[in-house]
N, C-alpha and C positions, 0 to 999 in steps of 0.2 A: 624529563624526557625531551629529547632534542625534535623540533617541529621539524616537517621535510620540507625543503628548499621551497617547492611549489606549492605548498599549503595555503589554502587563502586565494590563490589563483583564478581567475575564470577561467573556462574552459579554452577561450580565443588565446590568451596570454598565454594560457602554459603549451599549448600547439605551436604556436609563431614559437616559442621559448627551445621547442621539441623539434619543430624543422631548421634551425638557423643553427642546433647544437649538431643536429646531421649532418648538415651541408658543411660545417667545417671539419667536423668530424671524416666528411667524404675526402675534404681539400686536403687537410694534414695527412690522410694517405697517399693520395693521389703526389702532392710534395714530397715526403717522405722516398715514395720509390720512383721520381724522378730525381732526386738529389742521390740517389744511390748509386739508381742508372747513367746519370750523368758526370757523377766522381769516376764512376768506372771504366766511362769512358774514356776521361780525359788521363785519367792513371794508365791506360794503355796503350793512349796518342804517345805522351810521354815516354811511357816505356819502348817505346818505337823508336821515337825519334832518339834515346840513348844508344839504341843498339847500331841506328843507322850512322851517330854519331861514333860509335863505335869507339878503340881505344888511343884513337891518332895521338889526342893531347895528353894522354897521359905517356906514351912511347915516347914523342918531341921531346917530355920533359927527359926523358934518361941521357938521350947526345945535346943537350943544350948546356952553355956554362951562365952560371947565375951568379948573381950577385950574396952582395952581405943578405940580402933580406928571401934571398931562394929565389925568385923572382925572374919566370923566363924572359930571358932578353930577346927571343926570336917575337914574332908576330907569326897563331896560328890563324890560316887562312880558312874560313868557312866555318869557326865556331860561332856560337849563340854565344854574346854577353852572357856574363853568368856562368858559363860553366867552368864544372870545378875536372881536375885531373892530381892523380896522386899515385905515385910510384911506393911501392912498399915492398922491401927487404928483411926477410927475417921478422916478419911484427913490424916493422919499425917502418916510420917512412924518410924516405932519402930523397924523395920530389914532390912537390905540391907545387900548385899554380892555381890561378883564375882568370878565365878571359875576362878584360874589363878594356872600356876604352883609356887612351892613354889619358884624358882628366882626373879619373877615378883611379887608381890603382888600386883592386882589393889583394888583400894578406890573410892568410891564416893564421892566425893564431895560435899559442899554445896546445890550450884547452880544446881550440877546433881538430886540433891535430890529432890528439889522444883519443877525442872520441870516433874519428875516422878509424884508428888503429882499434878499438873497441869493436866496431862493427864489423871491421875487416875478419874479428880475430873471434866472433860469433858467427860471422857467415861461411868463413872457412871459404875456401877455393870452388869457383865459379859459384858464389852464393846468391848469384841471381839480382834481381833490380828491388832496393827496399829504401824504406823511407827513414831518413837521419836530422836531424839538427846540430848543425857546425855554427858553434862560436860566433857570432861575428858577423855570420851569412845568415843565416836563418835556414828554413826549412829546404832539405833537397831527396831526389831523387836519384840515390845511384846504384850501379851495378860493376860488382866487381867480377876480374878477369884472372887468367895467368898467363905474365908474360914469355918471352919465348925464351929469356934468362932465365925463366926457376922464380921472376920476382912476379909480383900480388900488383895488375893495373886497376884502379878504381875511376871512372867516367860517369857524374854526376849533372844532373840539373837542376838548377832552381824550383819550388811548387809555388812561388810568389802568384803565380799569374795564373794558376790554379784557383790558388786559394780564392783569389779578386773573384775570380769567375764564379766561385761556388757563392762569396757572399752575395753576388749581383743578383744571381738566381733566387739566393733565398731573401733577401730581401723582397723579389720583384713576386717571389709568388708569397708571400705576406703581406702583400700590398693588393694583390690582384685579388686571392681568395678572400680577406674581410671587406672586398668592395663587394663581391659575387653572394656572400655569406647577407651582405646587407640588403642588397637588392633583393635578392629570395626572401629574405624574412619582410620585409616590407609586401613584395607581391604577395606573399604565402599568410601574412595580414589580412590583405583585402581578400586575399582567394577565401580561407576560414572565416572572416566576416560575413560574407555571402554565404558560405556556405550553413554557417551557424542563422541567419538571417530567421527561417522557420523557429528555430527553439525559442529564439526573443520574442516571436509573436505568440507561440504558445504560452512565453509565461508571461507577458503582457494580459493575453488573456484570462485566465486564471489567476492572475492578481484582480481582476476586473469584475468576473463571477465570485471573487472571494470577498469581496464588497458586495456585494447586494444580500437584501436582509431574505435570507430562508432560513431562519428558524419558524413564520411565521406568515400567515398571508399569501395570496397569490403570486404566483414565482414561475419568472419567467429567463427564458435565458437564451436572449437572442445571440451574445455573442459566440463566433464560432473561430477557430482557428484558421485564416485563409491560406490558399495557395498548397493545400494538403498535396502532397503528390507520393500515392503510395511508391515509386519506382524507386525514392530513396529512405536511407534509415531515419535521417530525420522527418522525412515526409510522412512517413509509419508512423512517428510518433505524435505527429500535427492529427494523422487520422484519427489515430487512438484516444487522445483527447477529442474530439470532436465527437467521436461515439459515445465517449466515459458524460460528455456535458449532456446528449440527447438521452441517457438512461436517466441521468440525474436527475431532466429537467420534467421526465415521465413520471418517476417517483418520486419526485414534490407534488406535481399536478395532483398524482392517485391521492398522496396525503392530503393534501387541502380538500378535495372533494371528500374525501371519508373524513375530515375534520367539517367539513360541512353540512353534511350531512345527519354528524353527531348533533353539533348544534344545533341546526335544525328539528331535530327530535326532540334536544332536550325543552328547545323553545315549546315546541306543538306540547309535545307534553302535559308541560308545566301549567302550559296556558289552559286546557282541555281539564288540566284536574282540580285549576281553580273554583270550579262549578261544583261538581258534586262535593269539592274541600266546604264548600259554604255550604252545599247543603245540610250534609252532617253535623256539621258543625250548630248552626240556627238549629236540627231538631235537638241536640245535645243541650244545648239553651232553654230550648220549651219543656225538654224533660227535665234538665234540674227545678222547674219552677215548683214541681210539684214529689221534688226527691224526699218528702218528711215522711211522706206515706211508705218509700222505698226501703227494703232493709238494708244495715250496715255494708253490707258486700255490693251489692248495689249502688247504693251513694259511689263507695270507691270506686266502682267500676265506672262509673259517670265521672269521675272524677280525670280517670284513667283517659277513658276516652276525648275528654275535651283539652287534655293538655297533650293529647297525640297529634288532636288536630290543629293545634295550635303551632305546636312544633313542625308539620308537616304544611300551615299556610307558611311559616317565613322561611322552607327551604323551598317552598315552588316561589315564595317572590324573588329571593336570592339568584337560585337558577335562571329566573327571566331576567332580573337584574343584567347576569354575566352576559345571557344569551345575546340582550341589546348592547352590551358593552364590545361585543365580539363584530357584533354585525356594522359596528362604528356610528349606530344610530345618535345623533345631536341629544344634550344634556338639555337643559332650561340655562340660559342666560342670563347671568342676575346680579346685582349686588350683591355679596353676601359678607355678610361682618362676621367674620372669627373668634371673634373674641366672644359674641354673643353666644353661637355655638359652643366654644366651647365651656363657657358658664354653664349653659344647658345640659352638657353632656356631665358634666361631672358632676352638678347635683341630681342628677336621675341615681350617677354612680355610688353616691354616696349615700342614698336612700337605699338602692339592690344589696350595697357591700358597705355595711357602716362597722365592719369588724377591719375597713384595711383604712393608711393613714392618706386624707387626700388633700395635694396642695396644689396650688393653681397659679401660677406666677404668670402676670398679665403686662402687658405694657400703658402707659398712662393715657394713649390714644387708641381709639379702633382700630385695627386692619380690616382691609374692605379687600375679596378679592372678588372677580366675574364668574361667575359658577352657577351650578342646582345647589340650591340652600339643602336640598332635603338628602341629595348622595352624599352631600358634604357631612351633613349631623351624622349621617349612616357612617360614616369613615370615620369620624371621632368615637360614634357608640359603640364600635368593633373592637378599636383599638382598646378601648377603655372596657370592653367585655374580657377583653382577650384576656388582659391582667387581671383582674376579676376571677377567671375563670382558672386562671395557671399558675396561681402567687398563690399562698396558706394565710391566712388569719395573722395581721398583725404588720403586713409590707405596705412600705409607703410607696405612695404612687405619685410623681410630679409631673403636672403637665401645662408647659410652658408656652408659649409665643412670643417670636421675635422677627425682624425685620434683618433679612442677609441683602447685601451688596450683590451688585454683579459679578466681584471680585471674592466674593468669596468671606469678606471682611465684615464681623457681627458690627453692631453700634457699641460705643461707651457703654458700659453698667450690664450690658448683656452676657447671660453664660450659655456658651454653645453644650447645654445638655444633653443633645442628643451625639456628641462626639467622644471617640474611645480610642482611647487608643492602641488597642487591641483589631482594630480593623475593623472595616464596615462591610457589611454585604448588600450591595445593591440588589432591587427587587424591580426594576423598570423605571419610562418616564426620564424626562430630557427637563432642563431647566433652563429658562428663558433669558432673556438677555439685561431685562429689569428687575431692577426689586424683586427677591425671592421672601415670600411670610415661612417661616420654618414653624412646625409644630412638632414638639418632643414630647414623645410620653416614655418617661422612665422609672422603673422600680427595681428596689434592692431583690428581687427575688431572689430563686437558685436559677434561673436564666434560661437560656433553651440549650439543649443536647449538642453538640459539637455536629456529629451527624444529622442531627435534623433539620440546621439551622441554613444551609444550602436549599432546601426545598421547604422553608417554612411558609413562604408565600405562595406556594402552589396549590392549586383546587385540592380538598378533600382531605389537606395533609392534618393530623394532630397530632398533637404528641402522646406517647404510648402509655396508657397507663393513669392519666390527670385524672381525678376523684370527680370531674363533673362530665367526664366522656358521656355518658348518660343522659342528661341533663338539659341537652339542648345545645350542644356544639357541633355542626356541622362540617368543619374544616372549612368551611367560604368565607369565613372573617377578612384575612387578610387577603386571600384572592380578590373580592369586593375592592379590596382599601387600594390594592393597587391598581386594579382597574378603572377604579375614580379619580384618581388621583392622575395616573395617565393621560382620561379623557379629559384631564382641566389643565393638561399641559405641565405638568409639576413630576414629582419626580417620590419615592421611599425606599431608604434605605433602614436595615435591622443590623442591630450589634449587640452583642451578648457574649457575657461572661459570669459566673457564679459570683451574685451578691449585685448586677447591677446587666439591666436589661432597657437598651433603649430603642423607640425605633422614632426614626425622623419622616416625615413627612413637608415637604416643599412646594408651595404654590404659588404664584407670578401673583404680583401686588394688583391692585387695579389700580 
């Protein structure tokens, strides 16, 4: 399909493009019926001056005697160089002549002759002033007569000087109109520059508001479109935006405050039900001490009840966890060895899940990154739950550490585990300009669900259906992992595919 000419255009371009195709589009008419008007005119100065010229020279010729070459020997007084005269008998002609001064003597020719006799013999008697080309002469104007013999006078003019005239003209107005044509497009530039002047600042700003970060956080949105002037269409549009930013900038407000609010509660909450969570909890304690004496059903229900409470102390820490992570409260600042951690974490895991295969690929030196030792073990024990929790009996699970560049570039002997090439989904978190420590935890599972794997990291999410839904999984694993991981300035991404799940975690070296 063929693009249209102005496709791709800016709006200034194809307007300037639109008036400068007008204005000549005006001038080639405007030319057009003055070169009409002024052919016409001078076809009728012309025809004038033949009639006023009348048939003197062609009569002279009948009593003049001529030579071998026809050729009047008299001298006619008051003709224009250039004119033609021809006598014609029966068809035929019996006199021709041309006035010319005596330097130049012009002739007619054969061929001029015949076509004279042609015109003569299409015009028929008194057939009026029409335009011929003769031989030799070029282009003329003549008007045939009848003379007082019975014979056909023909009184001609030249259109030489015509013709000069018409190309001067059009020359001069193709010269004059693409100077006019220029000039307008150049003014009719700056005129649609300014005039377009608003739309640039509108989308200047709105590239500007389209930069700042409201998915999240306090949101603010001082830029406004200036110079709004509703009295024109552009100016309507400056307004329009400027109203469309102040609704905008009300309903992020409303949301952050009812996202503040939420948090807030879940904080108070969490914090409020810590209390009587222990209380229950310690008398659940003092009654198993003495559950031998309780019957079967009993025991179980004590059983029941203390691994309710159990499960309902680490989603109120979880909860407050997020709640300080939201509110952007400081971690603990620390040394913290990774490698240590992660030893830790995975022999917890392999004591919980000694049915899945666990391999630990470390590097020969500590990594040491600046952190809370204790969100940090929390974000390896999630991770390492997570699979645990969502892999069958029998899946190997590897989890590595290594040292990335700032470019991007592992060390010799390293395998970027945690890379697929199937695509990665980023889950938040910026990575620094030094030394990144990468932690990849991956297993051959059956992977996460295509559709669930865009919001695997969001609060609350599981997947539908896992045999330990029950069990003790909240959905805040990975919401946790990336909120710590955030607040330590590093970065997770998750990738998945059937038979191989990985997710990367990234933290600035110390």
């Amino acid at each position: 399909m063929r693009r249209p000419l102005l496709a791709g255009r800016t709006l200034r371009t194809r307007l300037t493009i639109l008036v400068s195709t007008a204005v000549l589009v005006a001038c080639a008419a405007v030319g057009l019926a003055t070169d009409v008007a002024i052919h016409s005119f001078l076809i009728s100065r012309l025809d004038q001056q033949i009639t006023l010229a009348g048939s003197r020279y062609a009569v002279s010729l009948e009593h003049n005697d001529h030579d071998a070459d026809n050729k009047p020997e008299t001298t006619t007084v008051g003709q224009a160089i250039g004119t033609l005269g021809a006598r014609l008998l029966q068809g035929h002609i019996t006199n021709i002549g041309v006035v010319s001064d005596s330097t130049h003597p012009l002739v007619v020719s054969a061929d001029g002759r015949a076509e004279l006799e042609a015109v003569v013999a299409a015009a028929g008697q008194d057939g009026g002033a029409r335009a011929v080309s003769v031989d030799g002469l070029g282009d003329y104007r003549v008007q045939v007569t009848t003379g007082a013999d019975g014979d056909v006078l023909v009184t001609g003019l030249p259109l030489e000087s015509l013709q000069e005239t018409m190309d001067v003209l059009l020359w001069t107005e193709i010269i004059v109109f693409l100077s006019v044509a220029v000039v307008i497009g150049l003014l009719g530039r700056i005129a649609v520059r300014r005039a377009l002047r608003p739309l640039e600042r509108v989308a200047a700003t709105a590239l500007r508001v389209s930069e700042l970060p409201l998915a999240s956080g306090e949101v603010n949105l001082p830029d406004r479109v200036p110079g709004a002037d509703d009295h024109t269409e552009v100016g309507r549009v400056a307004s329009a935006v400027n109203h469309m930013l102040t609704r905008i900038e009300v309903a992020l407000t409303e949301r952050q405050a009812s996202e503040n609010r939420l948090r807030q509660f879940v904080a108070d909450a969490s914090h409020e039900l810590r209390t009587p969570l222990a209380v229950v909890r310690s008398h659940a304690e003092l009654i198993a001490l003495e559950a031998d004496a309780f019957s079967s059903a009993a025991r179980d229900s004590l059983r029941s009840m203390e691994s309710g409470t159990r499960r309902m102390s680490r989603l109120v820490d979880d909860l407050l966890l997020l709640a300080r992570l939201d509110s952007g409260l400081p971690l603990e600042r620390e040394q913290v060895d990774l490698t240590r951690v992660a030893l830790d974490a995975v022999a917890d895991s392999r004591v919980a899940a000694a049915d899945h295969h666990w391999i630990l690929e470390l590097p020969a030196e500590p990594l040491v990154v600046i952190g809370d030792e204790q969100r940090l073990h929390q974000v390896m024990a999630n991770l390492l739950a997570n699979t645990r929790l969502h892999t069958p009996p029998g899946t190997t699970v590897t989890v590595s550490l290594s040292v990335v560049s700032p470019d991007g570039v592992l060390p010799d002997g390293v395998l970027p585990d945690g890379v697929l090439p199937d695509g990665v989904l980023p889950a938040g978190g910026s990575s620094a300009d030094s030394e990144m420590i990468r932690v990849a935890v991956v297993d051959d599972g059956p992977g996460v669900p295509p559709d669930l794997l865009p919001h695997i990291a969001e609060r609350f999410v599981r997947g539908a259906g896992h045999p330990d839904r029950a069990s003790g999984s909240s959905g805040l694993g990975l919401a946790i992992v990336t909120g710590v991981v955030t607040a330590h300035g590093g970065s997770v991404s998750i990738s998945s595919r059937p038979g191989r799940t990985a997710v990367q975690v990234e933290l600035p070296r110390a």
